[in-house]
The first five atom37 places (N, CA, C, CB, O) and aatype in JSON, in Angstrom:
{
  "aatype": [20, 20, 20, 20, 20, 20, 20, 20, 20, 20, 20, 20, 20, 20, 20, 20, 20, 20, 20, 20, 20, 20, 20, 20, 20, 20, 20, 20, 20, 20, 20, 20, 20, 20, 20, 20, 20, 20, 20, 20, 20, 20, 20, 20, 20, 20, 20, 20, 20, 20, 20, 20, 20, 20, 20, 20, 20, 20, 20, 20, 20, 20, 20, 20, 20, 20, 20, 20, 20, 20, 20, 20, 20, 20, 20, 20, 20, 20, 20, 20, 20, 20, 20, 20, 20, 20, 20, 20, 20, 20, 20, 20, 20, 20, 20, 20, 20, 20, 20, 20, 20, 20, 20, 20, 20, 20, 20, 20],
  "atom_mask": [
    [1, 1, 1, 1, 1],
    [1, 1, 1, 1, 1],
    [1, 1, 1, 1, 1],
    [1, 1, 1, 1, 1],
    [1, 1, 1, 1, 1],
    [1, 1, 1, 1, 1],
    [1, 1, 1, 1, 1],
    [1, 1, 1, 1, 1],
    [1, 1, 1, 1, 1],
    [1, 1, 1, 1, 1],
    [1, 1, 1, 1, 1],
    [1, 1, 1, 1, 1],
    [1, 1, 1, 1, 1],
    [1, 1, 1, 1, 1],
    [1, 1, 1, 1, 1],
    [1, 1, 1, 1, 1],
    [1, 1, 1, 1, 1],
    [1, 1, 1, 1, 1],
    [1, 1, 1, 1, 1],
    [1, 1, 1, 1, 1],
    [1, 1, 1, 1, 1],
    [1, 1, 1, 1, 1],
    [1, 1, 1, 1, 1],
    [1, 1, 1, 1, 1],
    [1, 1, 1, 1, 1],
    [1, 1, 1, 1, 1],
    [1, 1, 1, 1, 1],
    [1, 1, 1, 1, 1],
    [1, 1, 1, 1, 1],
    [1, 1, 1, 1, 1],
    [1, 1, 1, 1, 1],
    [1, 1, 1, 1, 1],
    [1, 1, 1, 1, 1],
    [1, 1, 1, 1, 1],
    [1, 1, 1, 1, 1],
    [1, 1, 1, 1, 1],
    [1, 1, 1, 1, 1],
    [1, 1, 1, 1, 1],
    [1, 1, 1, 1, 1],
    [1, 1, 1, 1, 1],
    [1, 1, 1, 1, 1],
    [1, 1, 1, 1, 1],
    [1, 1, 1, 1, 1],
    [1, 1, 1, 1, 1],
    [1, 1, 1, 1, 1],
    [1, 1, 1, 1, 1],
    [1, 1, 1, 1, 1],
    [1, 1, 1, 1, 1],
    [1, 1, 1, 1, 1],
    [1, 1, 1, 1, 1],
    [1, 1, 1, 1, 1],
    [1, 1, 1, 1, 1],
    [1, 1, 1, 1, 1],
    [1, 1, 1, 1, 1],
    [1, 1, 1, 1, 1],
    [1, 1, 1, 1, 1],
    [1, 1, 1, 1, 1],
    [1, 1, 1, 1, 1],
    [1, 1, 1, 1, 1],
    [1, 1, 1, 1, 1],
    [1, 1, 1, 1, 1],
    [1, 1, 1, 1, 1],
    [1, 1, 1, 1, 1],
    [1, 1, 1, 1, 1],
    [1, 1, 1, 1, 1],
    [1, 1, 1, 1, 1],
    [1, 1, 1, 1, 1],
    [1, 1, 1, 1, 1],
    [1, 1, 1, 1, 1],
    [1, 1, 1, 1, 1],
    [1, 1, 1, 1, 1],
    [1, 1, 1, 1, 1],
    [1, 1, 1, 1, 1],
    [1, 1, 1, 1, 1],
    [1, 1, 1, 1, 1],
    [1, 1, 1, 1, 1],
    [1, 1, 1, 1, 1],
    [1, 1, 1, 1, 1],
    [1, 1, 1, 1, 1],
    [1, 1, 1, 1, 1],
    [1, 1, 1, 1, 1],
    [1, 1, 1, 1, 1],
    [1, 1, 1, 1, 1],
    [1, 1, 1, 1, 1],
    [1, 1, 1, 1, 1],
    [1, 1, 1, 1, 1],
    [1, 1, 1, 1, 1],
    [1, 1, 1, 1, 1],
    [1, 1, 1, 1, 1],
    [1, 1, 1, 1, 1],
    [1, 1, 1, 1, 1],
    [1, 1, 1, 1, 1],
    [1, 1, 1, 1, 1],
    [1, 1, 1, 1, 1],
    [1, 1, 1, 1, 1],
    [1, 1, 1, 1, 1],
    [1, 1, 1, 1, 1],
    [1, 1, 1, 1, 1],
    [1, 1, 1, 1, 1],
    [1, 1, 1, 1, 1],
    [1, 1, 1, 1, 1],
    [1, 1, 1, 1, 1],
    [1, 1, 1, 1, 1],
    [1, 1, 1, 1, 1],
    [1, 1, 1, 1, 1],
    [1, 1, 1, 1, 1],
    [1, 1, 1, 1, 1],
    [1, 1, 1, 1, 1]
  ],
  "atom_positions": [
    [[19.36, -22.38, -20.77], [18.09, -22.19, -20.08], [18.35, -22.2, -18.58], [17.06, -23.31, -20.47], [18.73, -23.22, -18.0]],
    [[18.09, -20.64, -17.74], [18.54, -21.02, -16.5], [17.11, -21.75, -15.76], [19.2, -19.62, -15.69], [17.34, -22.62, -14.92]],
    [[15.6, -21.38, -16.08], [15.29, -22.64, -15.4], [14.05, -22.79, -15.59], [15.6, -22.76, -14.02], [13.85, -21.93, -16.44]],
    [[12.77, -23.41, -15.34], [11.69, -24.31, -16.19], [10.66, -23.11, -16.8], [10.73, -25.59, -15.06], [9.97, -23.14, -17.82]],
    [[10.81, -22.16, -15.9], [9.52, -21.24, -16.79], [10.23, -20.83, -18.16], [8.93, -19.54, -15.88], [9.52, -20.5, -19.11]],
    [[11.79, -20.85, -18.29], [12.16, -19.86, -19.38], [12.18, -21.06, -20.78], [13.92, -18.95, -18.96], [12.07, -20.73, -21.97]],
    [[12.33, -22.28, -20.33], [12.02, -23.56, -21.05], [11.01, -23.66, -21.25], [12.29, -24.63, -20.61], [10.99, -23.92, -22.45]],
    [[9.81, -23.63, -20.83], [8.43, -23.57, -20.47], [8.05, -22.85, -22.36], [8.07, -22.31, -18.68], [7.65, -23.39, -23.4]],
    [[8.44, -21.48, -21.99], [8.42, -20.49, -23.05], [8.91, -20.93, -23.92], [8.92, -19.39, -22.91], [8.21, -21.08, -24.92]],
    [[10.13, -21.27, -23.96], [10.82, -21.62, -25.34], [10.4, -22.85, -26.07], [12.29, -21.79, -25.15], [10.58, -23.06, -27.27]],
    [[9.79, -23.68, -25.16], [9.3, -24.98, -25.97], [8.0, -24.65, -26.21], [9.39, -26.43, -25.23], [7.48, -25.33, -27.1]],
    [[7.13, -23.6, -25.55], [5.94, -22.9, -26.2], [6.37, -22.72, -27.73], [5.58, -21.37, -25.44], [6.21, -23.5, -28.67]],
    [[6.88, -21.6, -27.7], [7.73, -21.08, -28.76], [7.98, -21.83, -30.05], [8.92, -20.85, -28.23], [7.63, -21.36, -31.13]],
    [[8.48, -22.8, -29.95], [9.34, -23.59, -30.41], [7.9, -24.56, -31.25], [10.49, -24.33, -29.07], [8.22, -25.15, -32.28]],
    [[6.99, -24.63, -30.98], [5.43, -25.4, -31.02], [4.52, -24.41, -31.73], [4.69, -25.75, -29.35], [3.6, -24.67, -32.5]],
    [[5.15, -22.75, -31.16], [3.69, -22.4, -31.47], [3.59, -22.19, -32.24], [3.03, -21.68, -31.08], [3.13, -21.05, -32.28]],
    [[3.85, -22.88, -33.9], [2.92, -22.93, -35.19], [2.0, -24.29, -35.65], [3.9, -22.65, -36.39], [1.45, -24.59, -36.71]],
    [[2.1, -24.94, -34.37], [1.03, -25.95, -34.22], [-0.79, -25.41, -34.15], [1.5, -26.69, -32.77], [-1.8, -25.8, -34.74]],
    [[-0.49, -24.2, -32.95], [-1.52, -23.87, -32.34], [-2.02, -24.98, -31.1], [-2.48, -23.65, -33.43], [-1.39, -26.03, -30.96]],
    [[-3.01, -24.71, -30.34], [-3.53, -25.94, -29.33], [-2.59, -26.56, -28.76], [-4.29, -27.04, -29.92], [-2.48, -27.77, -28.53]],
    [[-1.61, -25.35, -28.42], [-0.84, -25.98, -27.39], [-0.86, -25.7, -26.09], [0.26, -25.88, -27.61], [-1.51, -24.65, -26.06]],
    [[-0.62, -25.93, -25.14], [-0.91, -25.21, -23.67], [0.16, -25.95, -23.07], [-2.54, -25.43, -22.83], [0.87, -26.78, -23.64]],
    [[0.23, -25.51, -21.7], [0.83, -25.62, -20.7], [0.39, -25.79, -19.3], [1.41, -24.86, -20.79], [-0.44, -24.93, -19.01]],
    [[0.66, -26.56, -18.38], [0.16, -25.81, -16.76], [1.41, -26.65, -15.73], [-2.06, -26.41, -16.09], [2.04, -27.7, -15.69]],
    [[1.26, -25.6, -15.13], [2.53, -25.74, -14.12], [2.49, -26.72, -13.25], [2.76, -24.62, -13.28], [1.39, -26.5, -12.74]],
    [[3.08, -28.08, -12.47], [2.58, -28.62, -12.05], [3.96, -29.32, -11.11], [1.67, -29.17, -12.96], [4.97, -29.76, -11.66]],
    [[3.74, -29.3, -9.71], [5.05, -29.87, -9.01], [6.6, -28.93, -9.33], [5.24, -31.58, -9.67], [7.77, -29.31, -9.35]],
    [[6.21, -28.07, -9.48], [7.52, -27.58, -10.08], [8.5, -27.84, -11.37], [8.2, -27.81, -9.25], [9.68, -27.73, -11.7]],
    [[7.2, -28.28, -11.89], [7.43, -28.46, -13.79], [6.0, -28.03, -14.22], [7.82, -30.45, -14.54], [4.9, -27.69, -13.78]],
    [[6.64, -28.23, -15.26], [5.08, -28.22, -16.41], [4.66, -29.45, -17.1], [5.25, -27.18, -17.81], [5.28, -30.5, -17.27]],
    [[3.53, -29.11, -17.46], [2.9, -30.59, -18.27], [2.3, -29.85, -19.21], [1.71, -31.77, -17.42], [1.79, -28.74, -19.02]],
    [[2.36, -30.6, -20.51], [2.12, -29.66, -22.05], [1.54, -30.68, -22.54], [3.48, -29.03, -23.12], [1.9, -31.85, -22.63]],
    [[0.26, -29.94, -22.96], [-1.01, -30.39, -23.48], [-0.97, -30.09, -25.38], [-2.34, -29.38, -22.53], [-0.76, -28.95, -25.78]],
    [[-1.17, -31.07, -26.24], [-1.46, -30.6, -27.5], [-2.87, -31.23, -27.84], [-0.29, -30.96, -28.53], [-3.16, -32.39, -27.56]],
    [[-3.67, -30.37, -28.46], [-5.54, -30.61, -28.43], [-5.67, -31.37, -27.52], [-6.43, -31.3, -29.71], [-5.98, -32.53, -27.79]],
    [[-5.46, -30.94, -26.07], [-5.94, -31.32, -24.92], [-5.66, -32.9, -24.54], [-7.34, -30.97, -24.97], [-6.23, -33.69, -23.78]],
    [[-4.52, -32.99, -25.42], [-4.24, -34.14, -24.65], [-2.58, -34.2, -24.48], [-4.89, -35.47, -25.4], [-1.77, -33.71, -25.26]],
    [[-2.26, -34.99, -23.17], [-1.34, -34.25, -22.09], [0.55, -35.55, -23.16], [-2.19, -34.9, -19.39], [0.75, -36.75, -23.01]],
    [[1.27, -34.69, -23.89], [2.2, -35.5, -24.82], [3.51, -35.48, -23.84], [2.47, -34.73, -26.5], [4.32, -36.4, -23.74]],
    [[3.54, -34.36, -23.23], [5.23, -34.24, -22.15], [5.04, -32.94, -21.51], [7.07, -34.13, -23.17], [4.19, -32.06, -21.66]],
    [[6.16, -33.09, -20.71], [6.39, -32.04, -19.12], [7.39, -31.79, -19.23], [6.27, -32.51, -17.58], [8.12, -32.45, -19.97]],
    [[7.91, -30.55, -18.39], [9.05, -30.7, -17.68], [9.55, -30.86, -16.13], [9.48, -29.87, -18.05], [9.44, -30.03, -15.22]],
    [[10.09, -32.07, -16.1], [10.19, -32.5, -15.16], [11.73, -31.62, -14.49], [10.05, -34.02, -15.43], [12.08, -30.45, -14.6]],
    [[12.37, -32.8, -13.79], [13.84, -31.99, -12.8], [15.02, -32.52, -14.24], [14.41, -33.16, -10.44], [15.95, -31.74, -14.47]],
    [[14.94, -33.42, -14.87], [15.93, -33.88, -15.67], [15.56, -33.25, -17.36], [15.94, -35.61, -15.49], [16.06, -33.55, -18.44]],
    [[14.59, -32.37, -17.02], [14.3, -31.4, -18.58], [13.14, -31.84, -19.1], [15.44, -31.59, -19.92], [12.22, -32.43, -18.53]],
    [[13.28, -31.33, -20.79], [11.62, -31.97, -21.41], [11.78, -33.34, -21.32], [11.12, -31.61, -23.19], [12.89, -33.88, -21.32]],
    [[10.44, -34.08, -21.23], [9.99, -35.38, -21.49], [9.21, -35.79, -22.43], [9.5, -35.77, -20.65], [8.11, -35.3, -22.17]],
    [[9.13, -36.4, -23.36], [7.78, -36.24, -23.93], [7.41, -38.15, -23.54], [7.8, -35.55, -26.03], [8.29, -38.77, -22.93]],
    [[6.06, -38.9, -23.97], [5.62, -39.92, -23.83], [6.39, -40.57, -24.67], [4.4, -39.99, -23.93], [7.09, -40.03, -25.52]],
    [[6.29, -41.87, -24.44], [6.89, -43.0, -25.64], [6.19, -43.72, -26.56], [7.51, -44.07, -25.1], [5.85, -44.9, -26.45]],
    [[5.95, -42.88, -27.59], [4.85, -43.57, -28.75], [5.42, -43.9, -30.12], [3.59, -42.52, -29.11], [6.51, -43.35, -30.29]],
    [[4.92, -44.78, -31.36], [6.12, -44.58, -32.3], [6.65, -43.64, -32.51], [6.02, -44.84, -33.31], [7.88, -43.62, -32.56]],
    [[5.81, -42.42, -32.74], [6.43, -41.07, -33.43], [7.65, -40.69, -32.65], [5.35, -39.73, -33.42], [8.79, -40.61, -33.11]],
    [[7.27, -40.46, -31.41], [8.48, -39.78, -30.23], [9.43, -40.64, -30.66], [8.22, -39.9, -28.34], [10.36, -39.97, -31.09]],
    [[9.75, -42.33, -30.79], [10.66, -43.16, -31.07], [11.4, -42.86, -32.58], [10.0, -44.47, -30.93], [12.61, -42.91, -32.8]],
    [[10.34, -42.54, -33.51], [11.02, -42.07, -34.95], [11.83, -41.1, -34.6], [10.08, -41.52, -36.12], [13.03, -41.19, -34.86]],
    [[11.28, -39.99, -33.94], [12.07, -38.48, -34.08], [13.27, -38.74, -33.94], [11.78, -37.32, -33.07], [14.17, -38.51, -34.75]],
    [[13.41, -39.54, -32.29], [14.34, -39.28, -31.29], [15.06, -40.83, -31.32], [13.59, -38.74, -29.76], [15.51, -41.3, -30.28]],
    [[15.1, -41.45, -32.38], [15.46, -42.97, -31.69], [16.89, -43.0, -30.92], [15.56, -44.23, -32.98], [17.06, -44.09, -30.37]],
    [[18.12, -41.93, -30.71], [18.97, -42.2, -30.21], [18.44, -41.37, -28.52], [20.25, -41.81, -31.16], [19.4, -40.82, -27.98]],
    [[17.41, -41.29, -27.91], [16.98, -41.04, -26.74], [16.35, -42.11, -25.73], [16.21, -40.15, -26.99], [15.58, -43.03, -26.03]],
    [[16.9, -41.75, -24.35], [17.11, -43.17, -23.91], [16.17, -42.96, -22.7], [18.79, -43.71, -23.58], [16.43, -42.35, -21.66]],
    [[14.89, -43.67, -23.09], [13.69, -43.77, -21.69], [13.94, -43.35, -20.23], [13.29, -45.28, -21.41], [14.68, -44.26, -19.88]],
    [[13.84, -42.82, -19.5], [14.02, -42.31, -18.19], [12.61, -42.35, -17.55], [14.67, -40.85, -18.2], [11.7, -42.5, -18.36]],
    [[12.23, -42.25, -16.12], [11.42, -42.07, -15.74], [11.49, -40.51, -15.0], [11.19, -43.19, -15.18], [12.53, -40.16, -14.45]],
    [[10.32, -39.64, -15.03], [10.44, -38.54, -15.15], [10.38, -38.02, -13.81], [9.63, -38.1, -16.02], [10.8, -36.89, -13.53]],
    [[9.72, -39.04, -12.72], [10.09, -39.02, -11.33], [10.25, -40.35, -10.64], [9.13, -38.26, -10.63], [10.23, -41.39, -11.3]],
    [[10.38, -40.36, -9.48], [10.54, -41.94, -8.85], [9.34, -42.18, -9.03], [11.04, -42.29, -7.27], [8.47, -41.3, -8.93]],
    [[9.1, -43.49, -9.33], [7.98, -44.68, -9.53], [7.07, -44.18, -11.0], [6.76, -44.78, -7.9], [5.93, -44.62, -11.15]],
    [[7.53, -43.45, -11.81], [6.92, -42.83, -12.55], [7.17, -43.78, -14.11], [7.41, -41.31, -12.37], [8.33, -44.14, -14.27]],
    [[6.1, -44.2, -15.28], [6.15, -44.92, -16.62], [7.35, -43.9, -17.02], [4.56, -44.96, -17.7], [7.42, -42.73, -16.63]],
    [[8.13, -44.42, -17.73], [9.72, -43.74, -18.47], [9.35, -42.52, -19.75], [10.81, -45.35, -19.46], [8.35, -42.64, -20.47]],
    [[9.85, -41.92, -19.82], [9.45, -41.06, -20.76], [11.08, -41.11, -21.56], [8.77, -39.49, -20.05], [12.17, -41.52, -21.15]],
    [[10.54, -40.33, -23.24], [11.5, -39.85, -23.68], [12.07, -38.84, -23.65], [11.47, -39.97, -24.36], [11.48, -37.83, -24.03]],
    [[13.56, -38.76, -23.14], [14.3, -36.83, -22.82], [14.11, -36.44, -24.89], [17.23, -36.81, -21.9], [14.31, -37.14, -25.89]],
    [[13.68, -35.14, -24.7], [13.66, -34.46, -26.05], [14.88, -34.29, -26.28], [12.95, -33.22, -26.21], [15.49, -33.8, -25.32]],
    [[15.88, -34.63, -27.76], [16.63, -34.39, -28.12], [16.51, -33.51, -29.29], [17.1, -35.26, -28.09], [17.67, -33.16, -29.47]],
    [[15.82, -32.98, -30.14], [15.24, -32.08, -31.24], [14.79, -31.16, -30.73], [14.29, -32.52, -32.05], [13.8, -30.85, -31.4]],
    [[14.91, -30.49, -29.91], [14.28, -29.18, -29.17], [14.77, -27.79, -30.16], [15.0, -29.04, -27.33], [14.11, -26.77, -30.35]],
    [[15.61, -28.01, -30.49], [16.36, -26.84, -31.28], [15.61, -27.13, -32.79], [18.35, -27.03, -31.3], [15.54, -26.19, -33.58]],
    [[15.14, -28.27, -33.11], [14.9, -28.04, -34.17], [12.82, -28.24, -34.71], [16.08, -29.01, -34.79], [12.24, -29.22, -35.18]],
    [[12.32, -26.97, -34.37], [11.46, -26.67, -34.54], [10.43, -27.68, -35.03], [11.72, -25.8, -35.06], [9.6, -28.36, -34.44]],
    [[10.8, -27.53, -36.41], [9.91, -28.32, -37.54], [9.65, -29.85, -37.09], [10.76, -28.34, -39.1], [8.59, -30.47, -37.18]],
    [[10.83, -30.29, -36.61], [10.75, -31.66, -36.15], [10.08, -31.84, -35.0], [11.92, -32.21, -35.99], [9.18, -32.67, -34.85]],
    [[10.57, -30.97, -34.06], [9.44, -30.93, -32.97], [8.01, -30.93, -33.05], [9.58, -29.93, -32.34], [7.26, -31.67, -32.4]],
    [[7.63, -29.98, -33.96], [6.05, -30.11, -34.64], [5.61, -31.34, -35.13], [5.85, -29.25, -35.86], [4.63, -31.96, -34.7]],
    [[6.27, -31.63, -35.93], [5.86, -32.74, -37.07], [5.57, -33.98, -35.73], [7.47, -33.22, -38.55], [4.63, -34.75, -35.53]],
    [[6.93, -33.68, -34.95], [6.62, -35.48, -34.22], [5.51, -35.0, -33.34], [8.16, -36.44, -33.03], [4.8, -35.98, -33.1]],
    [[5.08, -34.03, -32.81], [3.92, -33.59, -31.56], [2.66, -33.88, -32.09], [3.88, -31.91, -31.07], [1.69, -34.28, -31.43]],
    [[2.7, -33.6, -33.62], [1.33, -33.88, -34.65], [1.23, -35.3, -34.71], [1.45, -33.27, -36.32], [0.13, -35.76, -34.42]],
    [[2.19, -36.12, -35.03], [2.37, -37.41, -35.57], [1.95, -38.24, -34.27], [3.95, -37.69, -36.18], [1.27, -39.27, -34.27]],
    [[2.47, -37.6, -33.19], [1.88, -38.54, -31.56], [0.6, -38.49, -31.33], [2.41, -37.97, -30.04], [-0.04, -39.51, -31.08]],
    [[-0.01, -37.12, -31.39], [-1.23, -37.02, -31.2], [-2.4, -38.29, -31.15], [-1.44, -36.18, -32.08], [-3.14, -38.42, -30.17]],
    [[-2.45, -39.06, -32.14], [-3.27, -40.03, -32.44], [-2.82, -41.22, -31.11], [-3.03, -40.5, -34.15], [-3.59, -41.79, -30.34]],
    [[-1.71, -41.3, -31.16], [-1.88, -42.24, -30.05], [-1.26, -41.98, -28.43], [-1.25, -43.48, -30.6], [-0.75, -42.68, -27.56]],
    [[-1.6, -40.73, -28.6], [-2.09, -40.79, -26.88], [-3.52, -40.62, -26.81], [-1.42, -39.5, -25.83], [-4.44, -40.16, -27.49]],
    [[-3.27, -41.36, -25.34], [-4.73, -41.63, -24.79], [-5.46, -40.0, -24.36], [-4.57, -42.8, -23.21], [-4.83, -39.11, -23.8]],
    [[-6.76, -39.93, -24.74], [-7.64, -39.08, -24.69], [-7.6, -38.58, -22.89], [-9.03, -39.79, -25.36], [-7.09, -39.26, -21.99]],
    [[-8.34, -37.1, -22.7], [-8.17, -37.33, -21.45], [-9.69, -37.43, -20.75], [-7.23, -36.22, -20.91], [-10.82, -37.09, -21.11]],
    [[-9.2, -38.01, -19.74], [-10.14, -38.66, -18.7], [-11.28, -37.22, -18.64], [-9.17, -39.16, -16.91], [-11.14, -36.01, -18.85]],
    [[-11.91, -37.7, -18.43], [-13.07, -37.15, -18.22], [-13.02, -36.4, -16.42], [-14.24, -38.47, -18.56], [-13.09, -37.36, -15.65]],
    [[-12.96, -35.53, -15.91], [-13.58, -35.64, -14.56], [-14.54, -36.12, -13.94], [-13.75, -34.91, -14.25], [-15.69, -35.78, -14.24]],
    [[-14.23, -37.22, -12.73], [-15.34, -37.53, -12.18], [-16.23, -36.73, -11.04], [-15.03, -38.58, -11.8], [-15.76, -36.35, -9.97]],
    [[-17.22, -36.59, -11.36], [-18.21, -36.09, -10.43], [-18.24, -37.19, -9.08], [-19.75, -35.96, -11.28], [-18.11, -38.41, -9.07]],
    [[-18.45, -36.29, -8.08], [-18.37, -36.71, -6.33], [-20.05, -37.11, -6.69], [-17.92, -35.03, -4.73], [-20.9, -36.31, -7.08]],
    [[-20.22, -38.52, -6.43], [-21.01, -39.29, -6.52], [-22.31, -39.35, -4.88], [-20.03, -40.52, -6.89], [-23.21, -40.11, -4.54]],
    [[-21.58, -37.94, -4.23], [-22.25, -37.79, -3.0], [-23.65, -37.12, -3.0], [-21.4, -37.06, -2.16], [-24.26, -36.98, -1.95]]
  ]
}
């Protein structure tokens, strides 16, 4: 992969028989949304995904990093190549990530 958009795609790719997956570009990575709620990015050190049991089942030989300075640690994806697993654990996280915030309205 020479560099985040072509990763970007391929981990689209690689998902899209989930459906409800998205993407948006952000700092010079991406952040990937499954039913709208935000599971991993790519940051400067590759995919990340959150640290929930599932991500821990998939991947247990993957070792927490933080995805920028001062940033909660994420897990580097090690199953990227392998599709099915990638799905299964993105489905299996779902439930426990946190919902997303609501936008707040300017209270002016």
């Amino acid at each position: 992969m020479s560099n985040n958009k072509e990763l970007a795609e391929y981990i689209m790719d690689q998902l899209s028989a989930l459906g409800n997956i998205r993407n948006i570009p952000m700092m010079g990575g991406y952040v990937f949304y499954y039913k709208e709620r935000i599971f991993g990015g790519i940051y400067g050190s590759g995919f990340l995904v959150k640290i929930t049991e599932a991500s821990k089942k998939y991947m247990p030989d993957s070792i927490p990093e933080p995805p920028y300075e001062g940033a909660k640690p994420m897990l580097p994806v090690t199953i990227l190549e392998d599709a099915s697993a990638l799905q299964t654990m993105v489905e299996e996280m779902y439930p426990e990530l946190p919902e997303r915030k609501p936008k707040k309205k300017n209270s002016r």
